[in-house]
C-alpha positions as a Markdown table, in Angstrom:
| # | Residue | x | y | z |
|---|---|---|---|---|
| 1 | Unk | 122.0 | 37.1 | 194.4 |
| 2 | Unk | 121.4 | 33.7 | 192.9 |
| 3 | Unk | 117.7 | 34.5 | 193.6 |
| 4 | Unk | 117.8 | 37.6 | 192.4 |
| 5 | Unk | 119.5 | 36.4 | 189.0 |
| 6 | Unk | 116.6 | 33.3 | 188.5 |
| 7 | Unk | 113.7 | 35.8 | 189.0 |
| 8 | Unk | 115.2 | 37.9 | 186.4 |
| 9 | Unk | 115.1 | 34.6 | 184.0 |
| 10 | Unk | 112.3 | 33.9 | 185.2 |
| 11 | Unk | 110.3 | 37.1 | 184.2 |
| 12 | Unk | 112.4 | 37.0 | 180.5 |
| 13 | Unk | 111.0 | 33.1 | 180.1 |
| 14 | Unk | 107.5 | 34.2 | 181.1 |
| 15 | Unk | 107.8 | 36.9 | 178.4 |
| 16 | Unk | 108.1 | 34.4 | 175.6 |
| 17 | Unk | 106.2 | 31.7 | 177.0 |
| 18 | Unk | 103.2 | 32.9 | 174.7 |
| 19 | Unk | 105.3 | 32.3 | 171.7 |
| 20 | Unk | 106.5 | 28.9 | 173.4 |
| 21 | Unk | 103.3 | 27.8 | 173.8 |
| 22 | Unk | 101.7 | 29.0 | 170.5 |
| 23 | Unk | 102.6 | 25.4 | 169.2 |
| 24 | Unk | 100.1 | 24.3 | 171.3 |
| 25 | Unk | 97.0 | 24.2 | 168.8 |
| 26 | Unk | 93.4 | 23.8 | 170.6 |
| 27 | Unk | 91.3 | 21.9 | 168.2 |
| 28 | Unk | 87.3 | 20.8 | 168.2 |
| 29 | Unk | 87.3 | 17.1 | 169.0 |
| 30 | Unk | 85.2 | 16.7 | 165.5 |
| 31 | Unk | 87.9 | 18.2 | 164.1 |
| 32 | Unk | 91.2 | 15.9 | 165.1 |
| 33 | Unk | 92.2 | 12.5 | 163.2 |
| 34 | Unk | 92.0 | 10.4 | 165.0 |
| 35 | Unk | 95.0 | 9.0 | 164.3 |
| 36 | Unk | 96.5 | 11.6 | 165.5 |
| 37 | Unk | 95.6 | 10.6 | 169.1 |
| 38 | Unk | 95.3 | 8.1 | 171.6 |
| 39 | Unk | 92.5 | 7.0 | 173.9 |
| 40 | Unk | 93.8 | 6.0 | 177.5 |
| 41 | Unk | 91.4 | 4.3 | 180.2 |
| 42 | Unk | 92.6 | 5.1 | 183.7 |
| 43 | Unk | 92.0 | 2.9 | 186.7 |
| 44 | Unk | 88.5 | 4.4 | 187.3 |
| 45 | Unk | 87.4 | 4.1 | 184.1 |
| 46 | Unk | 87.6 | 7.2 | 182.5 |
| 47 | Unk | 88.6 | 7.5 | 179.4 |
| 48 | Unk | 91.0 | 10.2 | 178.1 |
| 49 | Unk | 91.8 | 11.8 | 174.7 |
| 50 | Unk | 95.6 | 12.4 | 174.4 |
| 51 | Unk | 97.2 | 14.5 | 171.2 |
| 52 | Unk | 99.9 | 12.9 | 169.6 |
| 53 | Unk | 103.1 | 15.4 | 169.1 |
| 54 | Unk | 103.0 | 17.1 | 165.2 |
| 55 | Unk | 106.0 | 15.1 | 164.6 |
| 56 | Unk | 104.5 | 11.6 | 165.0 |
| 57 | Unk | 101.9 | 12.3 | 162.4 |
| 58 | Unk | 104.5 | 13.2 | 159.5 |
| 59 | Unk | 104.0 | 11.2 | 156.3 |
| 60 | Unk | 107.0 | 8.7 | 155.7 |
| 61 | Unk | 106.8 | 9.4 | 151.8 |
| 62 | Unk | 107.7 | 13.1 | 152.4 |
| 63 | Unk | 110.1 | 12.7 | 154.5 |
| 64 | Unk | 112.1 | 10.2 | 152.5 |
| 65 | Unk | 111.8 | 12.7 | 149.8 |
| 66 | Unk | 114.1 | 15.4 | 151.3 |
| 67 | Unk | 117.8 | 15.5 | 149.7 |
| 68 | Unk | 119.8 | 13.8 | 152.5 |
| 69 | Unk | 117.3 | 10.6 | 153.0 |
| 70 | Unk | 117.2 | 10.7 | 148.8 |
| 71 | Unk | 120.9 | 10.6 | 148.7 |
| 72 | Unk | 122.0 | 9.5 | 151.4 |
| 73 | Unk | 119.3 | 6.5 | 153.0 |
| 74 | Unk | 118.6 | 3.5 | 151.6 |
| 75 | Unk | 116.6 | 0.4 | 152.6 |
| 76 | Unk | 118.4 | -2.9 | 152.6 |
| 77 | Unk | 117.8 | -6.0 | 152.6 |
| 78 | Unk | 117.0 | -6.9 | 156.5 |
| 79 | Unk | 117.4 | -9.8 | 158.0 |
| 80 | Unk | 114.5 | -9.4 | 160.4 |
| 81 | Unk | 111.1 | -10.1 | 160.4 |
| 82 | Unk | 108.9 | -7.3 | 159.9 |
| 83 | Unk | 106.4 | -7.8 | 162.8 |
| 84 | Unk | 106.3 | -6.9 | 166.7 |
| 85 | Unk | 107.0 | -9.5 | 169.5 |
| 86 | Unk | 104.7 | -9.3 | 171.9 |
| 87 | Unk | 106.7 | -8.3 | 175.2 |
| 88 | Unk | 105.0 | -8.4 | 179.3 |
| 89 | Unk | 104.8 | -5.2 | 181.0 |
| 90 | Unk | 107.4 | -6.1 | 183.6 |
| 91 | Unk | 109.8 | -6.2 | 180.5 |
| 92 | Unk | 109.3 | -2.4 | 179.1 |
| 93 | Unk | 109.2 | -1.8 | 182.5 |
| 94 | Unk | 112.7 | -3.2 | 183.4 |
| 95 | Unk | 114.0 | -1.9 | 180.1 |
| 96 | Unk | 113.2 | 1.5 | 180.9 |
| 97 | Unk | 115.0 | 1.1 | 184.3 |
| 98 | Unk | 118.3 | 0.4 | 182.6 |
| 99 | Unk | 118.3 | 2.8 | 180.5 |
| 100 | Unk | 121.8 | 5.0 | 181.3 |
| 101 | Unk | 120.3 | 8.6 | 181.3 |
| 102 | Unk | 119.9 | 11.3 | 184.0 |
| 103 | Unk | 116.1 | 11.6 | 183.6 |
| 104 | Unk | 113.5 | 9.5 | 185.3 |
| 105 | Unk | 112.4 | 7.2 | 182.4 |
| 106 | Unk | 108.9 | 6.3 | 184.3 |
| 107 | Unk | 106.5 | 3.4 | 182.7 |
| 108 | Unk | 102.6 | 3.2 | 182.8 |
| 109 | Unk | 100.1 | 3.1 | 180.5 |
| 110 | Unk | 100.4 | 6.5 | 178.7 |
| 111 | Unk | 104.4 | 5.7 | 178.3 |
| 112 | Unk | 103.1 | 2.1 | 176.6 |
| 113 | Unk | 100.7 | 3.4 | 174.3 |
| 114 | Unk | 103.3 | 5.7 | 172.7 |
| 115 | Unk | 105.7 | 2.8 | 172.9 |
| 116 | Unk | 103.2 | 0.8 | 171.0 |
| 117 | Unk | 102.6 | 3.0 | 168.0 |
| 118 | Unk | 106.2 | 3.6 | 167.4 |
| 119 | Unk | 106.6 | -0.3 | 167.2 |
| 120 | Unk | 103.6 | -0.6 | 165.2 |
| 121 | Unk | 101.8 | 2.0 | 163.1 |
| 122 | Unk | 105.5 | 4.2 | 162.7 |
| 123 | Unk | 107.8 | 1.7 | 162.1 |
| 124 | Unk | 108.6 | 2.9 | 158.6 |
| 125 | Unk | 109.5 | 6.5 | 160.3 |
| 126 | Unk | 111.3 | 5.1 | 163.3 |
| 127 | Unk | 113.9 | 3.1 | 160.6 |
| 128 | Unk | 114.0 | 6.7 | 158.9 |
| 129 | Unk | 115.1 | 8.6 | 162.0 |
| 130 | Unk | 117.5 | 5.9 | 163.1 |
| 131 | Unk | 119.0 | 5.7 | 159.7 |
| 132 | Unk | 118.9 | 9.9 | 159.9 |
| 133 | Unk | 120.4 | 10.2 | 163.1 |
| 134 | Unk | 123.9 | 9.8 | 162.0 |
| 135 | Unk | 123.4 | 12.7 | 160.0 |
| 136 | Unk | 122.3 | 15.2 | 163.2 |
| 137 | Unk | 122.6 | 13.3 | 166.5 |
| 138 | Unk | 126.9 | 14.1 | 166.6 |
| 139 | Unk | 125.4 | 17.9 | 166.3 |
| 140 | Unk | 123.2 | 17.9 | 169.2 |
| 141 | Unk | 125.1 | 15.9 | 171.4 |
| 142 | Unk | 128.2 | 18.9 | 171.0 |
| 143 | Unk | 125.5 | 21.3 | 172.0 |
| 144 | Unk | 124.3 | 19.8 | 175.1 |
| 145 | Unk | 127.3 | 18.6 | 176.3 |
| 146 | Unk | 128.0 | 22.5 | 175.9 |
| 147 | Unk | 125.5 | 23.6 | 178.2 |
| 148 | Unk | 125.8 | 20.2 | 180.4 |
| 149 | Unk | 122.6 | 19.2 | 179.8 |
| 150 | Unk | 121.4 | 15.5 | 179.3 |
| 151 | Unk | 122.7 | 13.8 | 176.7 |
| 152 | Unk | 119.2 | 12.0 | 176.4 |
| 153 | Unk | 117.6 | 15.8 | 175.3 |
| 154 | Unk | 119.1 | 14.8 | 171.8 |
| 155 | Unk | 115.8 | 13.1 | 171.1 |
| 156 | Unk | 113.9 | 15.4 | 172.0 |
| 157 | Unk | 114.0 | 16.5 | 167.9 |
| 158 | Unk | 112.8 | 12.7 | 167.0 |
| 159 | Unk | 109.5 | 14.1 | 168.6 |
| 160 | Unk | 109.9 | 17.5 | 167.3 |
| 161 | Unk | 110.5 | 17.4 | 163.7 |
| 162 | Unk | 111.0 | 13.9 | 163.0 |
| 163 | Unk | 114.5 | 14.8 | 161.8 |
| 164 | Unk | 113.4 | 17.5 | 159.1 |
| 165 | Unk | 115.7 | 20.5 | 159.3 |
| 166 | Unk | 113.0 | 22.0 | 157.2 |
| 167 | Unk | 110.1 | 20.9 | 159.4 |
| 168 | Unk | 106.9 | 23.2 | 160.2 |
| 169 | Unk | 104.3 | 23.1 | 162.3 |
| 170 | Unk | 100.5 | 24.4 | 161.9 |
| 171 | Unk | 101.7 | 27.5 | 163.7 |
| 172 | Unk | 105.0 | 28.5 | 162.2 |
| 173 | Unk | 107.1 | 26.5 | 164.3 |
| 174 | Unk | 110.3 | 25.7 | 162.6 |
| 175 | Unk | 113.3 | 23.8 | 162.2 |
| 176 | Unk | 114.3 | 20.4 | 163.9 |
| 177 | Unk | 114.3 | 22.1 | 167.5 |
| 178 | Unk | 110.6 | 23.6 | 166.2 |
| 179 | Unk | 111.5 | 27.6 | 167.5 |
| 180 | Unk | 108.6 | 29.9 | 167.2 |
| 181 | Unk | 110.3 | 33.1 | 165.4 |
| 182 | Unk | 110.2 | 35.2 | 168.4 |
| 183 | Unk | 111.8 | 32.5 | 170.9 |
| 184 | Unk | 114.3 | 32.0 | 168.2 |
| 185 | Unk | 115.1 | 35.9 | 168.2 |
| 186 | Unk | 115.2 | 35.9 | 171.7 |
| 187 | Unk | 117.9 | 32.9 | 171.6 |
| 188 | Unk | 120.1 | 35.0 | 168.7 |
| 189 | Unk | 118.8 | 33.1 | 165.8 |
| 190 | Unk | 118.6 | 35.8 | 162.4 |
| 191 | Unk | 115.3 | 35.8 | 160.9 |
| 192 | Unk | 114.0 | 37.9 | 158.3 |
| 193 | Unk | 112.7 | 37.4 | 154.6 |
| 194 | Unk | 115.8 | 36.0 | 153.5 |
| 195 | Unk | 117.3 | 34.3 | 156.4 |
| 196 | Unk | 115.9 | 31.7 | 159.1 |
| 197 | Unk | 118.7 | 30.4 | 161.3 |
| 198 | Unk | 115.8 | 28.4 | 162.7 |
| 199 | Unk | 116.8 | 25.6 | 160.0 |
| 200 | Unk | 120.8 | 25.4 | 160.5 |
| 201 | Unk | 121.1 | 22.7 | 162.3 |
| 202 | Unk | 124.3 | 23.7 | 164.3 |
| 203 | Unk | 122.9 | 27.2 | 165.2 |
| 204 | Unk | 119.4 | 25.8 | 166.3 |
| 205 | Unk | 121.1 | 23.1 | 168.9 |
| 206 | Unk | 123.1 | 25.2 | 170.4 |
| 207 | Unk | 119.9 | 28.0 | 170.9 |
| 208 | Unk | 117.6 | 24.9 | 172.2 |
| 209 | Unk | 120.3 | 23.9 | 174.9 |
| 210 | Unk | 120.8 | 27.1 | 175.9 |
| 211 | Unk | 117.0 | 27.5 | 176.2 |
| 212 | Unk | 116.8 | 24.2 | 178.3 |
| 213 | Unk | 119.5 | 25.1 | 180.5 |
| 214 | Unk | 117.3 | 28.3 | 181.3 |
| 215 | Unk | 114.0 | 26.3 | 181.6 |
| 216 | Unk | 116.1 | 24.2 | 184.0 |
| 217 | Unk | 117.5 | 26.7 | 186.3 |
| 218 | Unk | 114.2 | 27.5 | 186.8 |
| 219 | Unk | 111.8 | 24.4 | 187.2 |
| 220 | Unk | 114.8 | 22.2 | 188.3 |
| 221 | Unk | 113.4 | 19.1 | 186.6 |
| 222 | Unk | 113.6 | 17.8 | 183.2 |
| 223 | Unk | 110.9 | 16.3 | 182.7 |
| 224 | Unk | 109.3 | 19.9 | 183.6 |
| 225 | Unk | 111.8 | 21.5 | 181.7 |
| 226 | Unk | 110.5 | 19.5 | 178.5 |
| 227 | Unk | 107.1 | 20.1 | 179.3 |
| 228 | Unk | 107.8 | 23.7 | 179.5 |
| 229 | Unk | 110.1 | 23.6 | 176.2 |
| 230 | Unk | 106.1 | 22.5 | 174.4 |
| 231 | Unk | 103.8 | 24.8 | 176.2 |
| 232 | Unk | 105.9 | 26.9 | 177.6 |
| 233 | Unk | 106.9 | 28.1 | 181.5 |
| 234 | Unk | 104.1 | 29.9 | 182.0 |
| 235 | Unk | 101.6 | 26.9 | 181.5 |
| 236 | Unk | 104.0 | 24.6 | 183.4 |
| 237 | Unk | 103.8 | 27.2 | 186.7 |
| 238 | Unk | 100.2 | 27.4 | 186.7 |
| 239 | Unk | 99.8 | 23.6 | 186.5 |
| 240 | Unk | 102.2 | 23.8 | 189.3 |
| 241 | Unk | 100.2 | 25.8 | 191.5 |
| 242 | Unk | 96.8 | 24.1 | 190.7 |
| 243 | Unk | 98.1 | 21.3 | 191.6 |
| 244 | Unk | 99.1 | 22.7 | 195.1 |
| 245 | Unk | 102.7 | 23.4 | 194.3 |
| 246 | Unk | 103.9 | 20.2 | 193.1 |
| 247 | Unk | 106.8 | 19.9 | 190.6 |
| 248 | Unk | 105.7 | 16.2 | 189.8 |
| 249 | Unk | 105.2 | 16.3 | 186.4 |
| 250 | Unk | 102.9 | 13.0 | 186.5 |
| 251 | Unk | 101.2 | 14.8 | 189.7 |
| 252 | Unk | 100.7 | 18.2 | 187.3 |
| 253 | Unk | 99.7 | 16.2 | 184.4 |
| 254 | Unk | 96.3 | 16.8 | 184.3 |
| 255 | Unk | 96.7 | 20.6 | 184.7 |
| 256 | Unk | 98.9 | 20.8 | 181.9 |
| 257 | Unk | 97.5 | 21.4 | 178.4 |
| 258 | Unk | 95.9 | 18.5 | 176.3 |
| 259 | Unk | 99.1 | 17.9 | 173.7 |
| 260 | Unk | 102.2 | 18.5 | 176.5 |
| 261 | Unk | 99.8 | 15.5 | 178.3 |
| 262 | Unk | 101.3 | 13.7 | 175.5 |
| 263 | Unk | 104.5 | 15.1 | 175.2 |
| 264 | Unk | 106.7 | 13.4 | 177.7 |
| 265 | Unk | 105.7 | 9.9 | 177.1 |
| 266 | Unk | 105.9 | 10.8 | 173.4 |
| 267 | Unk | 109.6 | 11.2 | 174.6 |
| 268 | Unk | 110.3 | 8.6 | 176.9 |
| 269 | Unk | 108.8 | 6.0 | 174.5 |
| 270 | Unk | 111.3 | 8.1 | 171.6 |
| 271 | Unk | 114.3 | 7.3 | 174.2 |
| 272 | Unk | 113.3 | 3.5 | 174.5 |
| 273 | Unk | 112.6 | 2.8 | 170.8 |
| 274 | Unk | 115.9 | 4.8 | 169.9 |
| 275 | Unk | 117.8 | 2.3 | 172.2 |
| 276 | Unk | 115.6 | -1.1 | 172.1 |
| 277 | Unk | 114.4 | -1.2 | 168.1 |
| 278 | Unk | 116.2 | -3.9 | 167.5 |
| 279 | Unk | 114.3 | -6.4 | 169.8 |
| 280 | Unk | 111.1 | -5.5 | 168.0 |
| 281 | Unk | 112.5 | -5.8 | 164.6 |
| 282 | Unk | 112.8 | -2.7 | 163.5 |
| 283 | Unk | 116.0 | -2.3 | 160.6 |
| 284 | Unk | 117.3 | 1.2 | 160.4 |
| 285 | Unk | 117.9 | 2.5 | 156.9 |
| 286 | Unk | 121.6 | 2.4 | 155.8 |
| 287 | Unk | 123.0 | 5.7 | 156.1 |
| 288 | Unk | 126.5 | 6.7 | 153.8 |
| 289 | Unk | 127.7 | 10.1 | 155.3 |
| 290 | Unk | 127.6 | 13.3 | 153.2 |
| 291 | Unk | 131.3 | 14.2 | 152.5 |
| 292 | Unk | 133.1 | 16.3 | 154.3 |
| 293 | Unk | 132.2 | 20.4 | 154.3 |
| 294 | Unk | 133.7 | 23.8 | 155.0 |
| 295 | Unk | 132.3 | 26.7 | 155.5 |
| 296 | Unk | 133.2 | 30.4 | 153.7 |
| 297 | Unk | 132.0 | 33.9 | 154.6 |
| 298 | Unk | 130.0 | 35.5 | 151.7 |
| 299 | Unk | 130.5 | 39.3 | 151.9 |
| 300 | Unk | 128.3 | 40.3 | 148.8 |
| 301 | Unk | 124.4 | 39.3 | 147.2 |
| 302 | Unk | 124.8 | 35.8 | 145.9 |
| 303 | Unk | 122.1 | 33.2 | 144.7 |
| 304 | Unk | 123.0 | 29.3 | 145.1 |
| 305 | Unk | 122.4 | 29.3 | 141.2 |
| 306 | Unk | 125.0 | 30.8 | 140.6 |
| 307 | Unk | 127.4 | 29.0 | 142.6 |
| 308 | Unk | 125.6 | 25.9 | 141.4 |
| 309 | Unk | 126.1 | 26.5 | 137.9 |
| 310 | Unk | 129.9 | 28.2 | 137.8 |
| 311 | Unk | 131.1 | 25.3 | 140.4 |
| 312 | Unk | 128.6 | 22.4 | 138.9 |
| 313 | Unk | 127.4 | 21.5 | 141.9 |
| 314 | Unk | 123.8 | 20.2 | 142.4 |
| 315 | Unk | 121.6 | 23.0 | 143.7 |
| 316 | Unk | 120.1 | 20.2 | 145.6 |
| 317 | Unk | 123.0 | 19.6 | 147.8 |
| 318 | Unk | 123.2 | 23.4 | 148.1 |
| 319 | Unk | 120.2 | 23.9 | 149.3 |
| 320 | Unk | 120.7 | 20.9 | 152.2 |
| 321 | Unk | 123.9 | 22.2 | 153.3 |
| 322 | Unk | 122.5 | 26.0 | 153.4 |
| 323 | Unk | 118.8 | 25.3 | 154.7 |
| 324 | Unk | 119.2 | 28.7 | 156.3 |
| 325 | Unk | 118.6 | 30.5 | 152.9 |
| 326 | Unk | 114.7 | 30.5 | 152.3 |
| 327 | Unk | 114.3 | 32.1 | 148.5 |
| 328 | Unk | 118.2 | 30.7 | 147.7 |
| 329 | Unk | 119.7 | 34.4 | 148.2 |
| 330 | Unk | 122.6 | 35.0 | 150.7 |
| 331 | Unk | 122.3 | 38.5 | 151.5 |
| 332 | Unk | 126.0 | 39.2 | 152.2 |
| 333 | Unk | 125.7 | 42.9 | 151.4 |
| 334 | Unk | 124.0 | 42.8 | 154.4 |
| 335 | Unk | 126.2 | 41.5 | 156.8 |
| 336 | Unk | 129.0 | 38.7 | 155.9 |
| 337 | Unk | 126.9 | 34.9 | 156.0 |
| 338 | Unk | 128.6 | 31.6 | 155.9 |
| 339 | Unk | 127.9 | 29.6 | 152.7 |
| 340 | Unk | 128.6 | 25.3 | 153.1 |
| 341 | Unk | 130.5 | 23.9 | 150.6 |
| 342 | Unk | 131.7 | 20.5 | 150.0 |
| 343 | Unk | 135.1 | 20.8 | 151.6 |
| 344 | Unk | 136.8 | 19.8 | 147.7 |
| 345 | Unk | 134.6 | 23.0 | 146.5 |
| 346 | Unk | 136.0 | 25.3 | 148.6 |
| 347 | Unk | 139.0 | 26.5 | 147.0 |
| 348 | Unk | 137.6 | 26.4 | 143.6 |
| 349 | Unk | 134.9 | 28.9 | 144.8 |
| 350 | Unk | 137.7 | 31.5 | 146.1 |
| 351 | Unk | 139.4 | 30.5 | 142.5 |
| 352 | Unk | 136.3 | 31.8 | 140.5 |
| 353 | Unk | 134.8 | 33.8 | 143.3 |
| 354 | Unk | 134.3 | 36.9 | 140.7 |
| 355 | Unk | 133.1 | 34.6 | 138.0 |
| 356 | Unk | 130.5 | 34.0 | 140.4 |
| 357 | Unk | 129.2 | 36.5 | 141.3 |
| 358 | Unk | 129.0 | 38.0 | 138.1 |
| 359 | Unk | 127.2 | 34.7 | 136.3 |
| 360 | Unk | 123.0 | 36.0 | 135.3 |
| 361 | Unk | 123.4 | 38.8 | 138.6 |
| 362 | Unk | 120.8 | 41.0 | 136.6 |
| 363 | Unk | 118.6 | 37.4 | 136.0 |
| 364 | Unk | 118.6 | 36.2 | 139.5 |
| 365 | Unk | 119.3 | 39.2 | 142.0 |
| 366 | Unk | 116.5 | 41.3 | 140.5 |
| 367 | Unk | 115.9 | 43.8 | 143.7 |
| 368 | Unk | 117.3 | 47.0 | 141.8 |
| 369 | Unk | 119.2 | 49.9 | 143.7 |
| 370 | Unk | 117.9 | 53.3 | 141.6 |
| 371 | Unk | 114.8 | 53.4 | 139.6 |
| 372 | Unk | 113.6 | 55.8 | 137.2 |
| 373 | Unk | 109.8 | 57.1 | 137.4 |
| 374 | Unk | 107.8 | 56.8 | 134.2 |
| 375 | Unk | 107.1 | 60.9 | 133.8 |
| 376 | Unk | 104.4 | 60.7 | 130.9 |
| 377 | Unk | 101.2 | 62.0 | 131.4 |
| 378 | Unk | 98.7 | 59.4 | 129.5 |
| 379 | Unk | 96.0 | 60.3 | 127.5 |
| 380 | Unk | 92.7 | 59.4 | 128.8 |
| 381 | Unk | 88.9 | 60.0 | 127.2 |
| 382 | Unk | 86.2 | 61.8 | 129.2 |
| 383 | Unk | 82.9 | 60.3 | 128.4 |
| 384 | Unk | 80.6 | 62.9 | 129.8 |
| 385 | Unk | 82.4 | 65.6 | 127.6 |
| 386 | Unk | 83.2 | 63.7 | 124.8 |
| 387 | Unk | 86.4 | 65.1 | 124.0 |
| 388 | Unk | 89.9 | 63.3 | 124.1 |
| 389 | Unk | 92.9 | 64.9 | 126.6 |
| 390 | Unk | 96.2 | 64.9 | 124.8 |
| 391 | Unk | 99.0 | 63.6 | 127.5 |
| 392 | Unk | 102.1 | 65.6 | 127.8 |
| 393 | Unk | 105.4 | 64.8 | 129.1 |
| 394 | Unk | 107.5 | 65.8 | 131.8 |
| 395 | Unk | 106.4 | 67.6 | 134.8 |
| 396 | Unk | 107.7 | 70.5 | 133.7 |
| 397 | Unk | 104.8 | 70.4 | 131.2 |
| 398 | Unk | 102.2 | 70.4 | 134.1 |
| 399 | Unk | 103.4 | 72.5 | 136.6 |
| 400 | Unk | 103.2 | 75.2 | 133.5 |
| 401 | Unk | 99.6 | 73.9 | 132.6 |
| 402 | Unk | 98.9 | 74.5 | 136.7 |
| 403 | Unk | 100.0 | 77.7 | 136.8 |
| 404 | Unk | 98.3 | 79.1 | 133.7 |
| 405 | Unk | 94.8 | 76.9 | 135.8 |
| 406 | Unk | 94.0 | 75.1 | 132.7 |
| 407 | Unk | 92.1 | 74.6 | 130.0 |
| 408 | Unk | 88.9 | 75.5 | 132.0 |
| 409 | Unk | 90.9 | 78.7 | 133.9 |
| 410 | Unk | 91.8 | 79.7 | 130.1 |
| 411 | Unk | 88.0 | 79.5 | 128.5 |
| 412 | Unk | 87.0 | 81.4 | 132.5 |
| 413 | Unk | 89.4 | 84.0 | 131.4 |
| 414 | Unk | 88.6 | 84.6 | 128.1 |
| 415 | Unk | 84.5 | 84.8 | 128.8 |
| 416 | Unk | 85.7 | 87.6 | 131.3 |
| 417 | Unk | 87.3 | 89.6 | 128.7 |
| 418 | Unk | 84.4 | 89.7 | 126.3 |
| 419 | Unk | 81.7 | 90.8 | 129.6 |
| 420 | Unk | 84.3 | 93.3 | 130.0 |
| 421 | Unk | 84.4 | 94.7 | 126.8 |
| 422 | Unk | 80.5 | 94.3 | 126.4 |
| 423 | Unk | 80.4 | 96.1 | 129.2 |
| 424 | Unk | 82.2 | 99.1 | 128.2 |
| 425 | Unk | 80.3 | 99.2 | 125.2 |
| 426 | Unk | 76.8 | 99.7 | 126.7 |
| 427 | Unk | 78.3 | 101.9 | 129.1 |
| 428 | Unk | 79.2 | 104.3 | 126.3 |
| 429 | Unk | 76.2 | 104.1 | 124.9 |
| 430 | Unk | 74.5 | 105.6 | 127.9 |
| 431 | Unk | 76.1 | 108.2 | 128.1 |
| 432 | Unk | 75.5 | 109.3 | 124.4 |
């Protein structure tokens, strides 16, 4: 039975794993930054070209320009000096080792040269996310503990999305779990024009552990499941069998498509600098908390305007607390939707609920229900015939015009009358 049951999740995973793997962009070499990739020599000499994950290529300046890093970051003073001690390999190596997590945390020298450009080139991002995490990292960890799954998997978003919530990539993937729209309709997420649970940050975790825990039951390794979560379980099996049926990842690895290469030591190096920063002098940037919020089921078409202006709260904050909303319209004649408020907002907003809803509804909900159809009949100018064609109105007007064939049925009509009558005339004349 139990067989039976990963087969069937098996066949369901394979289904989507095209719009898992369509994150996976193929690129001319010409093409590619190369910044946005690493060159690694292995011990024969070769030399290989390894993509770096989206995330790690995200400019600092626009993600310090979202609401909460605005807000709620800031960059003091720090004690430390703003360069990288040089460490031996034995050190990373032994650091890595004693790190308390589940899944093998393996060094060499694709692991190092991720390791080295977070210390390095990213710092700036790396205090960022460590200052961000307090925001999201309480979230993730209550969805994996959910599914029992790794608490470690909670940076697997640092590698994703950097820690934008309204992150996406070259090919549509979005949110800080990075769901393509069908995986995230196949994991329960809403999305439509309106809507894209793809960017609550609740509802996201808990669809990406409950999409690991699949990958899992399937591969039975995590650092296959991971690879998998990239470029999806169809790629990971047919690495798997080219490589003679291993489930090694570092013995699939060169199966395995060019940016998942990079995607596991992207994340091991994200779990060392996450726990070790400190020892190469990286400061994260203070974080104050957001206060508290509360959430209240909308039941009818709303726009955060208008809850912005009635309550005076910054449309801003709205926004951040309700990334869901794309175009700032809770459809809630649709189905009820939760809307986030400041928890102190909450019963103000059931207060002046009506008020509300009523505030510019004609200004900012401008979808209308019944329409009216413009029923004139313009007038228009024939050029050939050099004669102008009065418009009427109504249909009623036409329909009468139709039935009667027109002007051109009318003129046919009367030149058949006169041949008649012509005719009736000569005819008497022959017979006189």
């Amino acid at each position: 039975m139990i067989s039976k049951k990963i087969l069937m999740l098996l066949a369901i995973l394979f289904g989507m794993s095209v719009n898992i793997q369509a994150q996976i962009v193929t690129e001319d070499e010409e093409d590619v930054d190369e910044e946005d990739e690493i060159v690694v020599i292995d011990q024969s000499g070769n030399e290989e070209v390894i993509d770096f994950p989206e995330a790690m290529t995200y400019d600092l300046d626009s993600l310090l320009n979202e609401y909460m890093s605005k807000t709620y970051l800031s960059s003091d003073n720090c004690n430390m000096r703003n360069e990288n001690p040089s460490y031996p390999t034995e050190v990373f190596i032994e650091r890595l080792s004693r790190m308390p997590t589940v899944m093998e945390m393996a060094h060499n020298n694709i692991v190092q040269n991720f390791i080295d450009r977070y210390c390095n080139r990213l710092r700036g991002t790396v205090a960022y996310i460590l200052g961000a995490s307090n925001f999201y990292m309480p979230i993730f960890e209550e969805a994996l503990e959910a599914y029992q799954i790794p608490l470690e998997l909670k940076y697997l978003p640092v590698i994703e999305s950097a820690l934008n919530p309204r992150a996406v990539s070259r090919v549509g993937a979005t949110g800080l779990w990075q769901f393509m729209l069908a995986t995230g309709k196949q994991y329960n997420l809403k999305i439509n024009s309106l809507v894209d649970e793809r960017r609550d940050p609740i509802k996201a975790s808990y669809a990406a552990a409950h999409l690991l825990s699949d990958l899992y039951k399937v591969f039975g390794d995590w650092n296959l499941v991971i690879a998998a979560y990239n470029c999806g379980p169809g790629n990971v099996s047919k690495a798997i069998q080219r490589s003679g049926g291993s489930k090694d990842y570092w013995h699939i690895y060169p199966y395995l498509p060019r940016e998942t290469r990079g995607y596991v030591p992207a994340f091991i190096a994200a779990n060392y600098m996450m726990t070790y920063y400190s020892l190469h002098n990286i400061c994260p940037m203070s974080s104050r908390l957001p206060a508290q919020t509360d959430t209240i089921m909308v039941h009818r078409r709303m726009h955060l305007e208008q809850v912005s202006k009635v309550l005076d709260i910054d449309i801003e904050m709205l926004r951040a607390l309700n990334p869901m909303y794309r175009h700032d319209i809770i459809p809630g004649d649709t189905e009820p939707y939760a809307l986030r408020l400041p928890q102190a907002d909450v019963n103000r907003f059931i207060e002046m609920e009506n008020d509300i809803y009523a505030y510019r509804a004609s200004e900012l909900l401008t979808n209308r229900a019944i329409v009216e159809v413009n029923d004139y009949t313009p007038t228009y100018y024939h050029k050939s015939k050099r004669y102008y064609k009065k418009g009427r109105k109504g249909r009623a007007a036409r329909n009468s015009k139709a039935r009667r064939g027109g002007k051109k049925a009318t003129a046919k009509k009367g030149r058949a009358k006169k041949s008649k009558a012509k005719g009736r005339k000569s005819s008497k004349r022959r017979r006189r």
